[in-house]
N, C-alpha and C positions, 0 to 999 in steps of 0.2 A: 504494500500500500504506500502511497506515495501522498502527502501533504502540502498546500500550498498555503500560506496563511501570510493575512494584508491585514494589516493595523487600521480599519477604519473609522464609523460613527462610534461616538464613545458611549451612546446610548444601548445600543446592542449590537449582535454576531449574525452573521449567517453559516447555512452551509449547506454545500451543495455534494452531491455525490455523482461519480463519475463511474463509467464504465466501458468501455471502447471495443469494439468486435476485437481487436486482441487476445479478451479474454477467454472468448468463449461462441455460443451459440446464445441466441435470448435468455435461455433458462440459465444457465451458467450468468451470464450479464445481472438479471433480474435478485439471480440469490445474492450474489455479490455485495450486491447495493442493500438488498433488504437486511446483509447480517452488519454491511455499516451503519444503517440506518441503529439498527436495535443497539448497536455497542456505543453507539453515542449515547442514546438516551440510557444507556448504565452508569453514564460519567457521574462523578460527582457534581454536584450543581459549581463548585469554583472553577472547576475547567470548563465544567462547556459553557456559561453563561457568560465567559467572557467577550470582549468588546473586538472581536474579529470579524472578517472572510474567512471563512475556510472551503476549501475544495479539498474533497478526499477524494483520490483515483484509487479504483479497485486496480489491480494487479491479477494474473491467471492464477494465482498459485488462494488466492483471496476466493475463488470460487471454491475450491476445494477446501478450506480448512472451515475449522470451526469456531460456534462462535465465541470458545474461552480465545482460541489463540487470536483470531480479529480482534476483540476486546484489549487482552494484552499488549497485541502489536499498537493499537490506537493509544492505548492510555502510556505508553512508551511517548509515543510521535507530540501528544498535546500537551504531556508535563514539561519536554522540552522548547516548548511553544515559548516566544519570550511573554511576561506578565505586562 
């Protein structure tokens, strides 16, 4: 998974998720996104609430795992996030 993150409104964040026929076929695309979607909202409310863009790109290898290790890899990517 690959992270893209822009300092924007200081009022709130977005974030977008990505997935590129690289990955996969639809379904492969589609699970990808659904297990970023769910491992965000596992975040704790101080990372993900913060005052960002973010674009997550799924990765081919992101369709296949699961969602401890998605969760893991992500809450790796956004601790290192600057505050």
């Amino acid at each position: 998974m690959t992270l893209v993150s822009l300092p924007r409104c200081p009022e709130h964040g977005r974030v977008a998720y990505v997935a590129s026929r690289k990955v996969g076929p639809a379904v492969r695309r589609n699970r990808a996104k659904r297990l970023l979607r769910e491992s965000f909202r596992h975040l704790t409310p101080s990372v993900r609430d913060r005052a960002f863009w973010r674009i997550l790109i799924a990765r081919s290898a992101c369709a296949l795992a699961t969602l401890a290790e998605v969760s893991a890899e992500m809450n790796e990517l956004l601790t290192r996030e600057p505050t």
